[in-house]
LOPA-932138 format. One record per residue: y, z, x negated of N, C-alpha, C in turn; residue in one letter. Coordinates in pm, whole numbers, padded with zeros to 5 digits. Atoms other than C-alpha are relative to their C-alpha. Layout:
LOPA-932138
{{Y Z X} {Y Z X} {Y Z X} "A"};
...
END
This chain:
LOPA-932138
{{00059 -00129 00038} {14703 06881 -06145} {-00141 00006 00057} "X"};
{{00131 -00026 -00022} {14337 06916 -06125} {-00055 00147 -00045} "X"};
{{00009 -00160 -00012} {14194 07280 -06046} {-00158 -00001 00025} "X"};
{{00167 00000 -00031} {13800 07350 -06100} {-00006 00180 00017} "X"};
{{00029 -00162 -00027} {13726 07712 -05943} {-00153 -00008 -00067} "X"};
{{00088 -00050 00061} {13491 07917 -06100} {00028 00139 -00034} "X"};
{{00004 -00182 00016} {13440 08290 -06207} {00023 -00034 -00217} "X"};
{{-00001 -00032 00178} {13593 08379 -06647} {-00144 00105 -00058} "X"};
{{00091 -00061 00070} {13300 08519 -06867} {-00116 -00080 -00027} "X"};
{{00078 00110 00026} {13063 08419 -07033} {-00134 -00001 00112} "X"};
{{00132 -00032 -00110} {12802 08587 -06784} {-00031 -00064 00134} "X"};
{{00015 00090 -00129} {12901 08329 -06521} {00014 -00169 -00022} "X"};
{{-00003 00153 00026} {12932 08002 -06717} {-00120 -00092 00093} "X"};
{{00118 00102 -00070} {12582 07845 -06570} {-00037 00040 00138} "X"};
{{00023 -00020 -00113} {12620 07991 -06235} {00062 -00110 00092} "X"};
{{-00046 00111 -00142} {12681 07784 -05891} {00116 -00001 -00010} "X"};
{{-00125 -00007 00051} {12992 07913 -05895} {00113 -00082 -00047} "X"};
{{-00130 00071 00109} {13160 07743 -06149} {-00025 -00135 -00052} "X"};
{{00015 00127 00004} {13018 07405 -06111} {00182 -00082 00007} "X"};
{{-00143 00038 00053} {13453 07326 -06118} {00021 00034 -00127} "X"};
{{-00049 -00049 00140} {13465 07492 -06457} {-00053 -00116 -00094} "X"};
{{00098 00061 00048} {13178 07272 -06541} {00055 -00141 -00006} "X"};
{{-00017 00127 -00029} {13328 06957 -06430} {00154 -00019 -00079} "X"};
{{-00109 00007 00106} {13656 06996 -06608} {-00030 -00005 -00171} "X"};
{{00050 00022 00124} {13492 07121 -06893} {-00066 -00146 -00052} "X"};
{{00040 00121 00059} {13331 06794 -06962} {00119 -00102 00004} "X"};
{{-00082 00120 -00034} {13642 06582 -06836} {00095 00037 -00134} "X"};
{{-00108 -00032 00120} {13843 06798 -07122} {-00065 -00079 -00084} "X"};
{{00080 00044 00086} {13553 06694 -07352} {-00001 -00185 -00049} "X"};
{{-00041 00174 -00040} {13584 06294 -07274} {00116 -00013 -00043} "X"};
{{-00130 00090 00023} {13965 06288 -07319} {00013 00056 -00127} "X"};
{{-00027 -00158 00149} {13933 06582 -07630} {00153 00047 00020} "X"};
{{-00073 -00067 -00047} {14153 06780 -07460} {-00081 00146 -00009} "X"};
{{00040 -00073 00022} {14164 07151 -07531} {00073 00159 00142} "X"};
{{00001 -00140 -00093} {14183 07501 -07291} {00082 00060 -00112} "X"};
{{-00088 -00120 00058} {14415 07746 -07382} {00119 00088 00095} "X"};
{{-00066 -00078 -00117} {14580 08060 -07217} {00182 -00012 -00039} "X"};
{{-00109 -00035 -00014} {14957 07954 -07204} {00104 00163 00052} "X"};
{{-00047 -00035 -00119} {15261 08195 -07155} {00077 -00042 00049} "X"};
{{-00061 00052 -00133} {15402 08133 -06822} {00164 -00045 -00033} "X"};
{{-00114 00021 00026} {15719 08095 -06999} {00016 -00185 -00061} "X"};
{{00036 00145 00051} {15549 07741 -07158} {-00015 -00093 00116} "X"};
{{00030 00088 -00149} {15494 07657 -06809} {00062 00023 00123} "X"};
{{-00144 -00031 -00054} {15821 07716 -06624} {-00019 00108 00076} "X"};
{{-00033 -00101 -00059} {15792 08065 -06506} {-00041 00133 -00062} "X"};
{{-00034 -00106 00087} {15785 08440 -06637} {-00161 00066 -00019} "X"};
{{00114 -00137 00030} {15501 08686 -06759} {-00126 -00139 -00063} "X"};
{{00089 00075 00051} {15164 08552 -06845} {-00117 -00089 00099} "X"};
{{00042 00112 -00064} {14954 08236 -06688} {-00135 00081 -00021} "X"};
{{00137 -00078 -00043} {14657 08368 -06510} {-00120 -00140 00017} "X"};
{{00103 00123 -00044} {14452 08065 -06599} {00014 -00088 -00160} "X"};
{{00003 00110 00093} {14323 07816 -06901} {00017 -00098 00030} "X"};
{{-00029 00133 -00004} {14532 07475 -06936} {-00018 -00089 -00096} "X"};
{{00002 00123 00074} {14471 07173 -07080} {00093 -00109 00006} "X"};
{{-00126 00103 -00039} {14777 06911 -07098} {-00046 -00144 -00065} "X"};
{{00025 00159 00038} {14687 06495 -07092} {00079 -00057 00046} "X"};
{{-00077 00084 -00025} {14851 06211 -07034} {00081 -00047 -00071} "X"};
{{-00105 00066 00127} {15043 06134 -07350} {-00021 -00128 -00033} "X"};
{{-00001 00120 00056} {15138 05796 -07540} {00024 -00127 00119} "X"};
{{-00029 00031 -00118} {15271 05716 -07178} {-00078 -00021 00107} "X"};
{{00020 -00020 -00121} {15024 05754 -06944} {00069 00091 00064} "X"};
{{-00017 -00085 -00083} {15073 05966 -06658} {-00026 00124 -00027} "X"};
{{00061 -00094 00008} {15080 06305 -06732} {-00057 00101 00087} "X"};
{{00046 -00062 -00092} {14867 06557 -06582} {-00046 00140 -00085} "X"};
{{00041 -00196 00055} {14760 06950 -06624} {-00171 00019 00037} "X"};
{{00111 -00091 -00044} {14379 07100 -06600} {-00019 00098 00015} "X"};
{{-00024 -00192 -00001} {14362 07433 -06487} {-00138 00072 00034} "X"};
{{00154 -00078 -00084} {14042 07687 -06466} {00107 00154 -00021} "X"};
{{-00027 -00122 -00027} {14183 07998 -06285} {-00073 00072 -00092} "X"};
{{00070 -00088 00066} {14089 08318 -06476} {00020 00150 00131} "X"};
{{-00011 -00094 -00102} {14176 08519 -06170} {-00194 00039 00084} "X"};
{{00150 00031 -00077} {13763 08469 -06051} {00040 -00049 00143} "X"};
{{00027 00075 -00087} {13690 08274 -05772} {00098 00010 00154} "X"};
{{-00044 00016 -00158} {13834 08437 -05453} {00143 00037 00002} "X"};
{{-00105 00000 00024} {14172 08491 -05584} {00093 -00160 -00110} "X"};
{{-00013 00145 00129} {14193 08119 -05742} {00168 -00058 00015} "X"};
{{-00136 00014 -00073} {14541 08080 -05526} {00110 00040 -00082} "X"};
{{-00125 -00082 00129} {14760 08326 -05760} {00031 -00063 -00125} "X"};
{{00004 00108 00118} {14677 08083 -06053} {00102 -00151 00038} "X"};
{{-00004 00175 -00029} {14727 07744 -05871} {00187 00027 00103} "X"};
{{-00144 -00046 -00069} {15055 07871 -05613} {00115 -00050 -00115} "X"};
{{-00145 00009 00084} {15311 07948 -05884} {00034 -00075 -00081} "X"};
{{-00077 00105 00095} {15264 07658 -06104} {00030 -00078 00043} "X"};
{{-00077 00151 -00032} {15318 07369 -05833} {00169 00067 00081} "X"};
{{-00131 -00049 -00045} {15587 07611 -05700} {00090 -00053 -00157} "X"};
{{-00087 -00016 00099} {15757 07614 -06054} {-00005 -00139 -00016} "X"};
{{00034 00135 00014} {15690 07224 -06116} {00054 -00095 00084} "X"};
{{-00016 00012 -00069} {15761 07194 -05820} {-00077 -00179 00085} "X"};
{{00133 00084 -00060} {15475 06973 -05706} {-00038 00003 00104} "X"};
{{00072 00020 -00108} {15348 06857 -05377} {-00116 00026 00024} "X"};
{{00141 00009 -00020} {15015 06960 -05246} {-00096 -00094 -00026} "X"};
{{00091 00125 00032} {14884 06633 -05276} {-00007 -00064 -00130} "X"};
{{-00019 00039 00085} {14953 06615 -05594} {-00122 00084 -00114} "X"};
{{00132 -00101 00022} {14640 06892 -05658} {-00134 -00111 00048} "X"};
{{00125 00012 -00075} {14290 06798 -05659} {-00086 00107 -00074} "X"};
{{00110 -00107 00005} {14043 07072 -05628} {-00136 -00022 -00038} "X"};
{{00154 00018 00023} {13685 07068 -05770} {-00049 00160 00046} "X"};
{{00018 -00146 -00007} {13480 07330 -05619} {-00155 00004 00059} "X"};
{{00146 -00008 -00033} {13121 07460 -05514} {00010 00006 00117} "X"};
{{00022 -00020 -00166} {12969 07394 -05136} {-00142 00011 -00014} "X"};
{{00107 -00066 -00036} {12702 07589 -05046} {-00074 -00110 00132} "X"};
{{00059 00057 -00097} {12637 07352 -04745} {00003 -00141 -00037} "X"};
{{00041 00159 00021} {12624 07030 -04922} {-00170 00030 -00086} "X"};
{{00073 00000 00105} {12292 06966 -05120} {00008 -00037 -00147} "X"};
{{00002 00058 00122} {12217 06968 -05483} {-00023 -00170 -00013} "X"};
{{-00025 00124 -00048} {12314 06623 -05582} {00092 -00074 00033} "X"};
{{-00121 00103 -00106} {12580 06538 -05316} {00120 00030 -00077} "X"};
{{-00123 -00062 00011} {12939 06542 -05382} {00081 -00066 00101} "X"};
{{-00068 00044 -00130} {13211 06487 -05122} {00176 00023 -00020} "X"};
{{-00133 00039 -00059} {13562 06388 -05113} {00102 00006 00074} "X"};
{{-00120 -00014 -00138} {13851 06470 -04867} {00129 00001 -00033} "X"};
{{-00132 00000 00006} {14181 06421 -04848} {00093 00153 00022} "X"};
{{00008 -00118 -00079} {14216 06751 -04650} {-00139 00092 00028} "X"};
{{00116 -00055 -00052} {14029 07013 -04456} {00049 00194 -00011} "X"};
{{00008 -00104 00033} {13936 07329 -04417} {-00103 00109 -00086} "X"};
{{-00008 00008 00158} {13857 07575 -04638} {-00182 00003 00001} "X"};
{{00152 -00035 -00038} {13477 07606 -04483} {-00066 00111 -00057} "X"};
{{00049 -00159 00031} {13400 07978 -04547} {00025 00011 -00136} "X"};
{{00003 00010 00144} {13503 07920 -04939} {00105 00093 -00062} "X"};
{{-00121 -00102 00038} {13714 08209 -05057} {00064 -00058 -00076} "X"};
{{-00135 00002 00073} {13872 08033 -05342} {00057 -00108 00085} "X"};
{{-00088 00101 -00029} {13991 07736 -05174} {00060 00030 00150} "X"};
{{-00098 -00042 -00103} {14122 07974 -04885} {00084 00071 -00080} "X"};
{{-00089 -00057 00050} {14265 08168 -05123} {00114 -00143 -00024} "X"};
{{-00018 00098 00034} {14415 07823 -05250} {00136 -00051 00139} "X"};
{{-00058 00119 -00206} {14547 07679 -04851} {00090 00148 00011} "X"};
{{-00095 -00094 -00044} {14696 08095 -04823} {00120 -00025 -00115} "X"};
{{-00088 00013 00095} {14918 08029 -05146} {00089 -00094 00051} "X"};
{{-00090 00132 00015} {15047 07694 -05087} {00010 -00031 00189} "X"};
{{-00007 00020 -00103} {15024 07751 -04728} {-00009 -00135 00117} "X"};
{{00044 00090 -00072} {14853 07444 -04611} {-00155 -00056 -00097} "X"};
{{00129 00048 00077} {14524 07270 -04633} {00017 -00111 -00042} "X"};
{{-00028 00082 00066} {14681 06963 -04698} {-00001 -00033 -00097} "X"};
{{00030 00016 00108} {14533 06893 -05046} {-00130 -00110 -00025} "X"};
{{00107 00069 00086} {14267 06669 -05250} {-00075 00090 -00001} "X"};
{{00078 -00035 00030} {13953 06812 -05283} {-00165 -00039 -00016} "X"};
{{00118 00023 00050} {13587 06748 -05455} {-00098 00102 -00005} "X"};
{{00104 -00142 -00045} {13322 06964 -05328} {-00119 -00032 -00075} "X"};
{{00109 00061 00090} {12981 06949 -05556} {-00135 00116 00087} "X"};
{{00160 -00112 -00090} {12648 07091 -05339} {-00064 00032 -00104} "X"};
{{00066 -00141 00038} {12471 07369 -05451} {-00113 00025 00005} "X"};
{{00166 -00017 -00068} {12202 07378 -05226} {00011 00106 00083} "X"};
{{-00033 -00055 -00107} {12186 07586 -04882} {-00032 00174 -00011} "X"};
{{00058 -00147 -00020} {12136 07970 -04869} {00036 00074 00143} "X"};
{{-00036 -00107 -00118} {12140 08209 -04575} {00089 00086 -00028} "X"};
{{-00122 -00076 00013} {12423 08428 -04496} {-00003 00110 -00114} "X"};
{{00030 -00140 00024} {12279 08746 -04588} {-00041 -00049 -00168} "X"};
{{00045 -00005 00129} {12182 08573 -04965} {00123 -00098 -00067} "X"};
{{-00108 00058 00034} {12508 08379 -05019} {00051 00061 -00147} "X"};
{{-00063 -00066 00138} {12637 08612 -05319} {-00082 -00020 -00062} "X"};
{{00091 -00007 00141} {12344 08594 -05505} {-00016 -00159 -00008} "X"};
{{00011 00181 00017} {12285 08211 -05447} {00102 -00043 -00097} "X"};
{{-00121 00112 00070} {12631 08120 -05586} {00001 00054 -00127} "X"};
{{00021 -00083 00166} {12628 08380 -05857} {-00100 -00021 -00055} "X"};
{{00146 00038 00105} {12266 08259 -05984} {00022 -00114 -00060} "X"};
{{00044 00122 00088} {12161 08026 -06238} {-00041 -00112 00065} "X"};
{{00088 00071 -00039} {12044 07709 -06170} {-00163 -00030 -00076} "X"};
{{00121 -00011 00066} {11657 07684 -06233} {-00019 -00184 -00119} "X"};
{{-00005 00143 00078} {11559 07410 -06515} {00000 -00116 00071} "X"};
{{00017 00096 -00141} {11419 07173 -06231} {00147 -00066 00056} "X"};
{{-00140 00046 -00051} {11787 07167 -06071} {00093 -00033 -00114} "X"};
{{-00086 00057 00075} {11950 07131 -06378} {00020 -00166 -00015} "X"};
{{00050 00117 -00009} {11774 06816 -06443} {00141 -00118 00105} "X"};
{{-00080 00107 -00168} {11990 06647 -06065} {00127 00090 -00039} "X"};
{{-00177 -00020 00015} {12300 06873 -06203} {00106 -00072 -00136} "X"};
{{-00064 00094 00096} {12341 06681 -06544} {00106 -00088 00076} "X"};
{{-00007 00130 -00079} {12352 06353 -06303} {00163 00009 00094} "X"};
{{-00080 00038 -00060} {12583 06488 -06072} {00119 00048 00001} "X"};
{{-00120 -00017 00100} {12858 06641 -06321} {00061 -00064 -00062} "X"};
{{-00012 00108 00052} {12873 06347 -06483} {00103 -00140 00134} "X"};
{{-00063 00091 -00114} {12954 06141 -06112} {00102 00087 00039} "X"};
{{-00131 -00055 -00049} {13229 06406 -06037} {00119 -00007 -00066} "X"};
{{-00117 00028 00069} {13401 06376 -06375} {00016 -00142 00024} "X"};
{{-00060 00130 -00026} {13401 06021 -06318} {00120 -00040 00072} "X"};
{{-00058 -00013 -00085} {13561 06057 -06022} {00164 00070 -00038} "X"};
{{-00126 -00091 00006} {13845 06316 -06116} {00040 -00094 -00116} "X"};
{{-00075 00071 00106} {13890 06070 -06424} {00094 -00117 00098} "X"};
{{-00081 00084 -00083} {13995 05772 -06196} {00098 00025 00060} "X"};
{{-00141 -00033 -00095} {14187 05979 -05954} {00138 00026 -00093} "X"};
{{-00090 00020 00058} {14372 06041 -06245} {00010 -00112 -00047} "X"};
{{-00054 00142 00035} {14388 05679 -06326} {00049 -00089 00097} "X"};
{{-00090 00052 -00071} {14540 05619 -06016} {-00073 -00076 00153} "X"};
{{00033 00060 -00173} {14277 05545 -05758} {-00002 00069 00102} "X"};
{{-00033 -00044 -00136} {14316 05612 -05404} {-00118 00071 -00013} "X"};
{{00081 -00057 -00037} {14144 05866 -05232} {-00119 -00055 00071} "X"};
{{00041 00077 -00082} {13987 05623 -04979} {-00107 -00059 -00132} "X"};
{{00100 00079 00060} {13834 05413 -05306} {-00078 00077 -00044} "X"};
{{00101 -00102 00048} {13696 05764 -05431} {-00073 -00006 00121} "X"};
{{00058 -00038 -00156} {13566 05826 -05084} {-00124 -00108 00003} "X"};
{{00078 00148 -00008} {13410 05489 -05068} {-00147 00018 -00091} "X"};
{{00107 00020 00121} {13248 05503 -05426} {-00115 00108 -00008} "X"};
{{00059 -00095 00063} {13131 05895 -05439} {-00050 00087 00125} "X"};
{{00019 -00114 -00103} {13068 06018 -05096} {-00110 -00030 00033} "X"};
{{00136 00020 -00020} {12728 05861 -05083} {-00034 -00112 00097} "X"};
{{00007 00150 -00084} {12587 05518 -04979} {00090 -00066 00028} "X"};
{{-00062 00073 -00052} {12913 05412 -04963} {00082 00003 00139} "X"};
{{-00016 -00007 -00161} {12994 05591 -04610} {00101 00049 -00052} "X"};
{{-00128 -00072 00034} {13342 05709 -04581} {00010 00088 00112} "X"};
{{00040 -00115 -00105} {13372 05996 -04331} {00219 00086 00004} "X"};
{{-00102 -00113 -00023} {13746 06142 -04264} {00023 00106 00060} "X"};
{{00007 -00126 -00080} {13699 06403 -04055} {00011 00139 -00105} "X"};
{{00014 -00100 00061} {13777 06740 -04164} {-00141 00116 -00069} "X"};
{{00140 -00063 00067} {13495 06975 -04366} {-00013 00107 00098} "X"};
{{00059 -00104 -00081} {13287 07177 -04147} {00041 00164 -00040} "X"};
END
């Protein structure tokens, strides 16, 4: 199960934000795989699925789910909780794509674990499933001060940054493609965490 946070509407598609929406969206695009709001009854549990899925893996690969919460960002947990509950799926069996304000535009970063580093959805995420024990793909942003944090993540990126965000949407779906083709975390780590350095330590 691969989970890209991000904020629903159209008024937040090209924001920081939803650089996970962004990165699925293209990985759907690659396999032509399509979004659509299941109900929860299609996806072993009651009422209606607070989130657009995409289902791959047919003709015997491995199958797997894409999910973009529709809950917005700091409630991304309520989405992602009840379907590995119902599925009954292991944490590690999630990988998270999501925006870091303290990486730079550019970087992306890898972990096995961690914490959730001031990131509302992916605490919302660790309070659901009640551990941080998960996969996750963080994509930098670029740094803002406390006091301008909401508007940073909620803004556009300027043309200039787009330019280095093509580049490095492109190296994240890569990434989330493999992991679904079965490579280790360690060889992601290796390939995408930059120069080649591998770093386990938990996220600041």
């Amino acid at each position: 199960m691969v989970v890209g946070i991000g904020n629903p509407g159209v008024e937040y598609e090209q924001t920081r934000h939803n650089v996970g929406f962004m990165v699925l969206d293209r990985l759907a695009a690659r396999m032509g795989l399509h979004f659509a709001r299941l109900d929860r009854r299609e996806l072993g549990f009651s009422g209606k699925a607070k989130a657009q899925i995409a289902f791959g893996g047919r003709d015997g690969a491995t199958p797997f789910v894409l999910v973009k919460p529709l809950t917005y960002v700091n409630l991304s947990g309520q989405a992602v909780g009840p379907f590995l509950r119902a599925h009954e799926l292991p944490p590690e069996s999630l990988f998270v794509v999501v925006d870091d304000l303290n990486l730079p535009l550019g970087r992306i970063r890898i972990r096995p674990a961690g914490r959730s580093g001031g990131h509302n959805g992916l605490q919302s995420i660790q309070d659901a499933l009640t551990t941080a024990e998960y996969p996750r793909l963080r994509l930098g942003i670029g740094h803002a001060s406390a006091d301008q944090w909401a508007d940073h993540v909620l803004g556009a990126f300027s043309e200039e940054e787009r330019e280095v965000l093509g580049s490095v949407l492109e190296r994240a779906t890569d990434a989330v493609s493999e992991w679904l083709g079965g490579a280790s975390l360690q060889s992601l780590m290796e390939r995408h965490n930059g120069g080649g350095r591998v770093d386990l330590e938990e996220d600041l």
